[in-house]
FIZA-172255 format. One record per atom (N, C-alpha, C): atom name; x, y, z; residue number from 1. Coordinates in steps of 0.05 Angstrom, whole numbers, plus 5000, padded with zeros to 4 digits. Atoms other than C-alpha are relative to their C-alpha. Example, Ala and Ser with C-alpha at 12.3 -4.5 7.8 and 13.67 -1.06 7.14 Angstrom:
# FIZA-172255
+----+------+------+------+-----+
!  a !   px !   py !   pz !   k !
+----+------+------+------+-----+
!  N ! 5018 ! 4976 ! 5000 !   1 !
! CA ! 5246 ! 4910 ! 5156 !   1 !
!  C ! 5018 ! 5024 ! 5000 !   1 !
!  N ! 4984 ! 4976 ! 4999 !   2 !
! CA ! 5273 ! 4979 ! 5143 !   2 !
!  C ! 4985 ! 5022 ! 5014 !   2 !
+----+------+------+------+-----+
# end
This chain:
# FIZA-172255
+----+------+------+------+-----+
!  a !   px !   py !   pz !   k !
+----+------+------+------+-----+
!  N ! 4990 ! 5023 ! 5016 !   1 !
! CA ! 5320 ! 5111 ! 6100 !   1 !
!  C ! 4977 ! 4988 ! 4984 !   1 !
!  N ! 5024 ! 5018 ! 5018 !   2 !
! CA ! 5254 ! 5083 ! 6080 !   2 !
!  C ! 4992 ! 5023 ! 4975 !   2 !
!  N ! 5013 ! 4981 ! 5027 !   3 !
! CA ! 5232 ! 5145 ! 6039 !   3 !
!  C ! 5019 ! 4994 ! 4986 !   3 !
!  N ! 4992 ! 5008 ! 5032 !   4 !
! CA ! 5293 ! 5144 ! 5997 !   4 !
!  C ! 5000 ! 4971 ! 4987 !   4 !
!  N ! 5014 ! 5022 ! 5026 !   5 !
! CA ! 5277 ! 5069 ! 5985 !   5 !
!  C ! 4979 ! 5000 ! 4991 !   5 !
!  N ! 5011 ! 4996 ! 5004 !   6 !
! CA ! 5213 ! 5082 ! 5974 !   6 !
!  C ! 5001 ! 5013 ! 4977 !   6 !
!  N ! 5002 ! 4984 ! 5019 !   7 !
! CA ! 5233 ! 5138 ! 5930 !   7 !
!  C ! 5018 ! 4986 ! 4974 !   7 !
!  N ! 4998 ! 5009 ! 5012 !   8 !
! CA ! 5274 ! 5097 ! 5892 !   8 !
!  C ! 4993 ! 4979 ! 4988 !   8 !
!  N ! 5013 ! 5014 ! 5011 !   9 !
! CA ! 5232 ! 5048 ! 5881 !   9 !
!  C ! 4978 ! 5012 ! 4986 !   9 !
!  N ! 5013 ! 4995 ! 5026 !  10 !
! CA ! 5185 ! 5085 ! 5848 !  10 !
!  C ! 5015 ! 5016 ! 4976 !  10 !
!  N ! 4989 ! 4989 ! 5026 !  11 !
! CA ! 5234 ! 5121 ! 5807 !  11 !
!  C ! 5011 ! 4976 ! 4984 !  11 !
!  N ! 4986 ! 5029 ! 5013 !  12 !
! CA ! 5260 ! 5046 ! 5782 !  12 !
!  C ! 4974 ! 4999 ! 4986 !  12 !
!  N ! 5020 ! 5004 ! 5006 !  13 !
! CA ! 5183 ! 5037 ! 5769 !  13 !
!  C ! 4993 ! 5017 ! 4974 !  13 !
!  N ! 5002 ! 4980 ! 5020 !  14 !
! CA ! 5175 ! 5095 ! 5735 !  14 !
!  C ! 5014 ! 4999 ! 4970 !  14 !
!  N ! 4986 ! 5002 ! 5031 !  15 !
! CA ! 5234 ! 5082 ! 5688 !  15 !
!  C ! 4989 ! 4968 ! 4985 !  15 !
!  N ! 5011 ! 5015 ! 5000 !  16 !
! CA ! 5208 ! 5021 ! 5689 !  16 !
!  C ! 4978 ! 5002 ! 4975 !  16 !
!  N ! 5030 ! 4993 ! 5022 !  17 !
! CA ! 5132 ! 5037 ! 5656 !  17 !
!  C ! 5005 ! 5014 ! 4974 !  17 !
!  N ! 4996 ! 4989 ! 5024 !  18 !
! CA ! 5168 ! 5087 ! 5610 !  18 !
!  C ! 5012 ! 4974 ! 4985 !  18 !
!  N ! 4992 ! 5022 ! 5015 !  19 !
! CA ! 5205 ! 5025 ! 5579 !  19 !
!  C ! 4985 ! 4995 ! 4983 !  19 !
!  N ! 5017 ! 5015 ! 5010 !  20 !
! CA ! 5147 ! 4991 ! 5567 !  20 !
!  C ! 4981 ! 5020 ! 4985 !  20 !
!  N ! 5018 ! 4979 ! 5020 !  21 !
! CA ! 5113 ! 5050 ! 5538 !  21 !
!  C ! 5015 ! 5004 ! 4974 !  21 !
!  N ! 4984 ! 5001 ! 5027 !  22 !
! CA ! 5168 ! 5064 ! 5492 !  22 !
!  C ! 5004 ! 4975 ! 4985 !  22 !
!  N ! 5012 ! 5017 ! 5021 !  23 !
! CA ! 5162 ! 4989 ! 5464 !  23 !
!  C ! 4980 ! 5001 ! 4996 !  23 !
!  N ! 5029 ! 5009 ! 5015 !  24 !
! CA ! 5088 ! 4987 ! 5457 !  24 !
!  C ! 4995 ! 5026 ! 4983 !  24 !
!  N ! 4999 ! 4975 ! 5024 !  25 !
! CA ! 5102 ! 5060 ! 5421 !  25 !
!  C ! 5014 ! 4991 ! 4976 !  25 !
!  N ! 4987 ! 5010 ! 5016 !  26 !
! CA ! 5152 ! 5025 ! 5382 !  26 !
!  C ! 4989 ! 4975 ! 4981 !  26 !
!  N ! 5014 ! 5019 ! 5010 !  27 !
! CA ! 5113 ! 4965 ! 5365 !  27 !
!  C ! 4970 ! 5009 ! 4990 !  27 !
!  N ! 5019 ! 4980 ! 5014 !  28 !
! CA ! 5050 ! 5014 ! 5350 !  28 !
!  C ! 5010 ! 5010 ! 4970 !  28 !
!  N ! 4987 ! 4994 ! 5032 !  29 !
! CA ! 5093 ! 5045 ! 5294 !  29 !
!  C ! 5004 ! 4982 ! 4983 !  29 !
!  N ! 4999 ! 5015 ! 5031 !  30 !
! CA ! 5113 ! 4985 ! 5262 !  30 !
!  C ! 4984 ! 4979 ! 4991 !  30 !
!  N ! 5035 ! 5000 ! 5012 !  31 !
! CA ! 5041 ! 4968 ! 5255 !  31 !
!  C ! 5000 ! 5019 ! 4984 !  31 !
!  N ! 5008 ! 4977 ! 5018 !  32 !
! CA ! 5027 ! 5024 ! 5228 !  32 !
!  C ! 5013 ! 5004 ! 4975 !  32 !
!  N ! 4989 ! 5004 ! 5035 !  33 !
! CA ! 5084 ! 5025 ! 5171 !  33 !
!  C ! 4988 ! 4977 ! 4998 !  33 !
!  N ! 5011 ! 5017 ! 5011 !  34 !
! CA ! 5070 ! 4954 ! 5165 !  34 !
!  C ! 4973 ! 4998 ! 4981 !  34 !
!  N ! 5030 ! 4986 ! 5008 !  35 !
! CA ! 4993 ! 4985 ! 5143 !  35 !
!  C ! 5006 ! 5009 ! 4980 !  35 !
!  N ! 4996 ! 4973 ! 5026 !  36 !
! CA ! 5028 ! 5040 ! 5103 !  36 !
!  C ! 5005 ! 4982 ! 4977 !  36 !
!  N ! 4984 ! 5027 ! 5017 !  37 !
! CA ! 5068 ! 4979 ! 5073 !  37 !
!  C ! 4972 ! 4988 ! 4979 !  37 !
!  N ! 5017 ! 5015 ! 5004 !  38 !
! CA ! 5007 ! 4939 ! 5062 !  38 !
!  C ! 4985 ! 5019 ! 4964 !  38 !
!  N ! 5011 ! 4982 ! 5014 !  39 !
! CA ! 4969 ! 5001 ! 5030 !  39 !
!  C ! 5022 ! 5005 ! 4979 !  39 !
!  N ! 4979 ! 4988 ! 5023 !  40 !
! CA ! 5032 ! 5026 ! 4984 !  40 !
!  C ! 5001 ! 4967 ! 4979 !  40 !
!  N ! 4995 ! 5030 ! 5024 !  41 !
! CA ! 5032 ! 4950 ! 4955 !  41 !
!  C ! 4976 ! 4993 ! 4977 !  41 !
!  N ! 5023 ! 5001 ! 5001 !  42 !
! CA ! 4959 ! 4949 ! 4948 !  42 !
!  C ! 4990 ! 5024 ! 4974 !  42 !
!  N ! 4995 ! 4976 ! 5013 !  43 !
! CA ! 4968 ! 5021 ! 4914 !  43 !
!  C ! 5014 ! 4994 ! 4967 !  43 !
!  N ! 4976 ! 5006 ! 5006 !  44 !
! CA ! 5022 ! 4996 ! 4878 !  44 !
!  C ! 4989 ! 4979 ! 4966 !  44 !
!  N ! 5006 ! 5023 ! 5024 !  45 !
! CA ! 4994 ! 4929 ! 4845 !  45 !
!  C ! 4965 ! 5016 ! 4985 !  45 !
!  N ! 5012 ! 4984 ! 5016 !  46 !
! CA ! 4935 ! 4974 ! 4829 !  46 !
!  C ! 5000 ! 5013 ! 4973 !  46 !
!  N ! 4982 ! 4984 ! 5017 !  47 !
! CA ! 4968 ! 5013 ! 4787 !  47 !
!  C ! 5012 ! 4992 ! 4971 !  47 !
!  N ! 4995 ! 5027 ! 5019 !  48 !
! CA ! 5004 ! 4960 ! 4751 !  48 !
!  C ! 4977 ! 4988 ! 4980 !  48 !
!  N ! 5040 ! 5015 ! 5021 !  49 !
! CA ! 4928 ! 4928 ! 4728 !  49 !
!  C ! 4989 ! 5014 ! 4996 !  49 !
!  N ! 5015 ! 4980 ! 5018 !  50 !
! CA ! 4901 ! 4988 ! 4713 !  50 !
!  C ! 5013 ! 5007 ! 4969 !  50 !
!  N ! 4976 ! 5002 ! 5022 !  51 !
! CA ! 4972 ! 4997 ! 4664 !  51 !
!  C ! 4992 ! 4981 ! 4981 !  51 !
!  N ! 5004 ! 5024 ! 5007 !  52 !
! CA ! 4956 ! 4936 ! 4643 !  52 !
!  C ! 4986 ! 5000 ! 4973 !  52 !
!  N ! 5028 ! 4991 ! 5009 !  53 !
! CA ! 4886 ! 4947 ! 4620 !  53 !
!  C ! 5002 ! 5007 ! 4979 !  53 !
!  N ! 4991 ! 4980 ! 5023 !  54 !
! CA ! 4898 ! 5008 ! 4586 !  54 !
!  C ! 5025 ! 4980 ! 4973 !  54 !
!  N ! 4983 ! 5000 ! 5020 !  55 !
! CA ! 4951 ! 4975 ! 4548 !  55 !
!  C ! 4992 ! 4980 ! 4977 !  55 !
!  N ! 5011 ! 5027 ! 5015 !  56 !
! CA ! 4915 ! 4911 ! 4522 !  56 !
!  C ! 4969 ! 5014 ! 4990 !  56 !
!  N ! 5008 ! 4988 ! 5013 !  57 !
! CA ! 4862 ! 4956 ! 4502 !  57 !
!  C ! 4987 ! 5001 ! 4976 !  57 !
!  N ! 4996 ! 4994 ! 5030 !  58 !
! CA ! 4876 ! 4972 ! 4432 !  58 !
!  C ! 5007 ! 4971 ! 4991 !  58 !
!  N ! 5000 ! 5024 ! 5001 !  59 !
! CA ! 4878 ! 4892 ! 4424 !  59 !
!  C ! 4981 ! 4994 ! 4995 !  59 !
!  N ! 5027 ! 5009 ! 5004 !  60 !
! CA ! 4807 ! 4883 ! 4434 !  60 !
!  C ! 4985 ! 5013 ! 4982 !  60 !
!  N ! 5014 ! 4988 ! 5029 !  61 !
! CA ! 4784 ! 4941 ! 4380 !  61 !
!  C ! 4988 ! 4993 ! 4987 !  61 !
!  N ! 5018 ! 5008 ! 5024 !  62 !
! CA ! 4788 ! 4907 ! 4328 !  62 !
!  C ! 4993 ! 4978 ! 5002 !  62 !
!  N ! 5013 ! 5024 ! 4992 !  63 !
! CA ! 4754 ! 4845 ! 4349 !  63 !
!  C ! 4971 ! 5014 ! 4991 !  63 !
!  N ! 5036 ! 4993 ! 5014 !  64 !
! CA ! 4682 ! 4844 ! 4315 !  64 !
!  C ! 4978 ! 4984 ! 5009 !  64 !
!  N ! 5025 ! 5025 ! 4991 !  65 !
! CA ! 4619 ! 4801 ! 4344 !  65 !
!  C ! 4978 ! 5014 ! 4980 !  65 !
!  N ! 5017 ! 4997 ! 5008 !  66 !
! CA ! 4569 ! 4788 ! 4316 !  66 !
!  C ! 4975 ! 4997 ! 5005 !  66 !
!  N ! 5025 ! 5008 ! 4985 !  67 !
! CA ! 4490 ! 4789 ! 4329 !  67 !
!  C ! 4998 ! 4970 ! 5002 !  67 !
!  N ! 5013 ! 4997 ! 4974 !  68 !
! CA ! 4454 ! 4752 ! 4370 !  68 !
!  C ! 5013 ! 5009 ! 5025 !  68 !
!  N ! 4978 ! 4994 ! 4970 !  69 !
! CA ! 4504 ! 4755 ! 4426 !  69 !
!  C ! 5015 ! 5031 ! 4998 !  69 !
!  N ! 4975 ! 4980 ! 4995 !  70 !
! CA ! 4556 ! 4811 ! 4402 !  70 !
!  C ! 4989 ! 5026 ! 4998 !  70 !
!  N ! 5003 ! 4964 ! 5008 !  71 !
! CA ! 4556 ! 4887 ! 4394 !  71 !
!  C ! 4978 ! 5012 ! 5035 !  71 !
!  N ! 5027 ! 4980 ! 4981 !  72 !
! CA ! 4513 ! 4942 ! 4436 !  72 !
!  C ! 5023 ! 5013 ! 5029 !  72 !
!  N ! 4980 ! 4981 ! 4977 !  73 !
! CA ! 4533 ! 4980 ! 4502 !  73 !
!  C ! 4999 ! 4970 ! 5020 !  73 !
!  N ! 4991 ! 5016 ! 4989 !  74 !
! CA ! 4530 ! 4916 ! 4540 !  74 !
!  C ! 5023 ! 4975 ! 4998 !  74 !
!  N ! 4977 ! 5013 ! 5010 !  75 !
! CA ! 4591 ! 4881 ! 4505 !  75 !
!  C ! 5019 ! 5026 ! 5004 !  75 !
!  N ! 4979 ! 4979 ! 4988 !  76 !
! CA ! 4625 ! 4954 ! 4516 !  76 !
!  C ! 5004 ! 4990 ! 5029 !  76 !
!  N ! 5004 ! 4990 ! 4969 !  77 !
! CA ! 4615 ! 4953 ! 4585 !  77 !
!  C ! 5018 ! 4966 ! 5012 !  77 !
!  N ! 4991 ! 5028 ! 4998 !  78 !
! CA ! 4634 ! 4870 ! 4588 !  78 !
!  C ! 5020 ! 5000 ! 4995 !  78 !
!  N ! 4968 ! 4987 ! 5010 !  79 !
! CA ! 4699 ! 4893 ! 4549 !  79 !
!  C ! 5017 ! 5002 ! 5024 !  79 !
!  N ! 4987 ! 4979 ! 4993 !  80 !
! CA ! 4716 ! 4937 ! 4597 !  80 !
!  C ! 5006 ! 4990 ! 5033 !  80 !
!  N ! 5015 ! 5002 ! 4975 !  81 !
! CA ! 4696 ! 4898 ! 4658 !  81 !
!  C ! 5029 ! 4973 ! 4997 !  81 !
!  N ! 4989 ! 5025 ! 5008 !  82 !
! CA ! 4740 ! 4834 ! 4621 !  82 !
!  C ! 5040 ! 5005 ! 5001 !  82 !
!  N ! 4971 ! 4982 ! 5006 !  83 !
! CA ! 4799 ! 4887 ! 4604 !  83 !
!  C ! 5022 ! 5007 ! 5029 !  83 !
!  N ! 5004 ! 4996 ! 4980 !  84 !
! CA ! 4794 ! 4902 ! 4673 !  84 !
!  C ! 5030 ! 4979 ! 5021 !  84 !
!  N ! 4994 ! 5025 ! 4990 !  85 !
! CA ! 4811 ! 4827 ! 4704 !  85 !
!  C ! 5015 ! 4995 ! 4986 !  85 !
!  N ! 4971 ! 5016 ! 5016 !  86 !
! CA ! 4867 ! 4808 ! 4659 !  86 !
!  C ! 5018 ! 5016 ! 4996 !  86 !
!  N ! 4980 ! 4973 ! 4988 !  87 !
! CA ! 4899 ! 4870 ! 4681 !  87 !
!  C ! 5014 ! 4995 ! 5028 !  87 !
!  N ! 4999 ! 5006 ! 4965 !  88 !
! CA ! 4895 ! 4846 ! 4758 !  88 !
!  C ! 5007 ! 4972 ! 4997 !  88 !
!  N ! 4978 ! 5033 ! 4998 !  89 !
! CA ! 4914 ! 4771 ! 4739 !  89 !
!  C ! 5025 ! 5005 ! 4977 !  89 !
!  N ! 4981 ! 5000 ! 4998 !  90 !
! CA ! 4965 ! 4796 ! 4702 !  90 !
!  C ! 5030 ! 5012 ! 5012 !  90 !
!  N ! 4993 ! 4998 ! 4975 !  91 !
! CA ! 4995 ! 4839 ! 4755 !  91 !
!  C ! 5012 ! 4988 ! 5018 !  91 !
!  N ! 5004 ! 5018 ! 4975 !  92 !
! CA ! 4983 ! 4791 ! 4803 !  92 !
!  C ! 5029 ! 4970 ! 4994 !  92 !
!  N ! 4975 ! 5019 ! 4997 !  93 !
! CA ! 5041 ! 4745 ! 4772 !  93 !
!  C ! 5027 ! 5010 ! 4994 !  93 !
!  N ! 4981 ! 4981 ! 4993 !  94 !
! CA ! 5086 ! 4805 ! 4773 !  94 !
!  C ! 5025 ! 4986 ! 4973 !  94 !
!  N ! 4976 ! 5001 ! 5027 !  95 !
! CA ! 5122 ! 4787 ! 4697 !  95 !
!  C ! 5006 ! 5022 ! 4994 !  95 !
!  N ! 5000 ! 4979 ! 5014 !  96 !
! CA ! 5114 ! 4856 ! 4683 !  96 !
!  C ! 5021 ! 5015 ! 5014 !  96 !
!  N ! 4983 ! 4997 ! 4991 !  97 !
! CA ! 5148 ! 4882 ! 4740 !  97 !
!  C ! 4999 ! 5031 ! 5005 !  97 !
!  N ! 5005 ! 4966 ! 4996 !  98 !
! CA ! 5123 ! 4951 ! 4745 !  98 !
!  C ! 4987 ! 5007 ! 5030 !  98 !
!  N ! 4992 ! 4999 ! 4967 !  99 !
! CA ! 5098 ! 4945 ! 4819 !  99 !
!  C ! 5012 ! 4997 ! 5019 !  99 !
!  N ! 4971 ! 5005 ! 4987 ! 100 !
! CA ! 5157 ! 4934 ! 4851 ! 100 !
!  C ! 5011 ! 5028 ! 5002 ! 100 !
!  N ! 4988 ! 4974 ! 5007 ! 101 !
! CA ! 5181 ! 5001 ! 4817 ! 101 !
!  C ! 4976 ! 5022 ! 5014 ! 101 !
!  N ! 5015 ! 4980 ! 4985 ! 102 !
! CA ! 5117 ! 5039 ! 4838 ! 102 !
!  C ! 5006 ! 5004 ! 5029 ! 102 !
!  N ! 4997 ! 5000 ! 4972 ! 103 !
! CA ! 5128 ! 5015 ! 4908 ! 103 !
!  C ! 5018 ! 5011 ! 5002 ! 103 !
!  N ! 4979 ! 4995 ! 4986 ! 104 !
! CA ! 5194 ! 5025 ! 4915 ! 104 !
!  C ! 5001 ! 5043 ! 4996 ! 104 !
!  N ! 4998 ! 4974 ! 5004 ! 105 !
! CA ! 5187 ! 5098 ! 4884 ! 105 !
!  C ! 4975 ! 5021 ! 5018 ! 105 !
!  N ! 5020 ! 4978 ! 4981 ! 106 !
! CA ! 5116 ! 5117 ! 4932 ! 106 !
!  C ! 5012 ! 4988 ! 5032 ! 106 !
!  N ! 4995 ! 4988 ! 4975 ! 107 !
! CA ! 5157 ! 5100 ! 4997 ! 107 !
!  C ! 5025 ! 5009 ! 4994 ! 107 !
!  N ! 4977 ! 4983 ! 4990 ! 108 !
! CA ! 5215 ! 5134 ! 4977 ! 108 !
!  C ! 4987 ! 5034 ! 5001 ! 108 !
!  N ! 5010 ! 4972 ! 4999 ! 109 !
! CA ! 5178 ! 5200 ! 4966 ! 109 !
!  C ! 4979 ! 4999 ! 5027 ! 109 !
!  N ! 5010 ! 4993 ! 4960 ! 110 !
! CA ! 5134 ! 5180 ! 5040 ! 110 !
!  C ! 5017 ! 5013 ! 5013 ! 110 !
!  N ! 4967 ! 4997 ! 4974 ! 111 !
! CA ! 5206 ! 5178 ! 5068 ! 111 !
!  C ! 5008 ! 5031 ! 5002 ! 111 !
!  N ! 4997 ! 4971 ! 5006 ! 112 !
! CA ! 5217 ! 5248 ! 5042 ! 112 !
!  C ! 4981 ! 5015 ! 5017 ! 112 !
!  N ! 5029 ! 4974 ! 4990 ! 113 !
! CA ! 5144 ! 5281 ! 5060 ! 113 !
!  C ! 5009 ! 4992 ! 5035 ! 113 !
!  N ! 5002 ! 5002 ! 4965 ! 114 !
! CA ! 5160 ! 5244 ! 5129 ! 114 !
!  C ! 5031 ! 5021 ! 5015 ! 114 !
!  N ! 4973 ! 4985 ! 4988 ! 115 !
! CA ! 5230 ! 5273 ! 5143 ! 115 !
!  C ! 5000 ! 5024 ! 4992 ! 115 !
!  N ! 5006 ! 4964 ! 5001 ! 116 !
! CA ! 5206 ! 5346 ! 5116 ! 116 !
!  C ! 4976 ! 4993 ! 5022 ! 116 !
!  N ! 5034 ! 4995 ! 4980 ! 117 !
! CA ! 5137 ! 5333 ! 5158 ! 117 !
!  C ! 5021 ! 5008 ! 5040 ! 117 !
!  N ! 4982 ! 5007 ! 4975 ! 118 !
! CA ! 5196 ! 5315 ! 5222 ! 118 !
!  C ! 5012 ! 5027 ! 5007 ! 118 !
!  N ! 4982 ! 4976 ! 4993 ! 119 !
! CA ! 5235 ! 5373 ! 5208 ! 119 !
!  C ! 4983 ! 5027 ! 5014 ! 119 !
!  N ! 5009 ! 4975 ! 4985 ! 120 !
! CA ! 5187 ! 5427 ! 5216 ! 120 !
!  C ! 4976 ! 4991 ! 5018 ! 120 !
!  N ! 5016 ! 5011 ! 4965 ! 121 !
! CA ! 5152 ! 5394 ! 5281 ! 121 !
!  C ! 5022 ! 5015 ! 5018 ! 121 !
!  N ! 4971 ! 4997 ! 4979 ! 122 !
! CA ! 5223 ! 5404 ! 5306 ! 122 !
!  C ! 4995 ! 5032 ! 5008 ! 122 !
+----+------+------+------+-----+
# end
C-alpha cells in the first residue's frame, strides 16, 4: 500500500513538473515572438525611412549653396546624413503608413517559412 502511494505520488509530481515545464516552454515562446515582433517592427519602420529618404531625394538636387559654407563632398555626405533623419522622423509618425504593411506582410510570410519549417520536422 505505501509503494503504490508513493508511486502515485510521484507520478502526480511528475505530471506535476511537466505542467510547469510546458508553461515556462510556453511563456519562453512568447518571448521569443514577442522579439521576432519587436525585430519585424524595427525591420519594418526601417524600411519605411529608408523609402522615405530615397523619395525626398530628388527634392534636395536642385537646391544650390553657395561658397563659403555650401558645395564639396562634405555637404554631399551632410545631404545624405540630413536625408537620412527626415526619413526616420517621418516614419516615426506613421502618416505614410507603409510600416504597418511591411509588417503585416514579413510575418505573414514567417508564418508560412514556420509552418513549411513544422511540416518537414514532422
Amino acid at each position: 500500500m505505501t509503494e503504490n502511494l508513493m508511486s502515485n505520488t510521484t507520478l502526480a509530481l511528475l505530471h506535476a513538473s511537466q505542467g510547469d515545464t510546458n508553461r515556462v516552454s510556453n511563456g519562453l515562446k512568447a518571448l521569443e515572438k514577442s522579439k521576432e515582433l519587436e525585430k519585424i517592427e524595427s525591420a519594418a519602420q526601417d524600411f519605411e525611412a529608408m523609402f522615405i529618404a530615397e523619395m525626398m531625394k530628388p527634392m534636395f538636387e536642385g537646391i544650390s549653396t553657395e561658397a563659403p559654407f555650401g558645395g564639396g563632398k562634405g555637404e554631399e555626405v551632410f545631404r545624405s546624413l540630413l536625408l537620412q533623419e527626415y526619413g526616420r522622423l517621418v516614419s516615426q509618425t506613421g502618416s505614410i503608413g507603409l510600416t504597418s504593411q511591411v509588417k503585416e506582410e514579413m510575418i505573414r510570410i514567417q508564418e508560412q517559412v514556420n509552418i513549411k519549417g513544422n511540416s518537414l520536422d514532422e
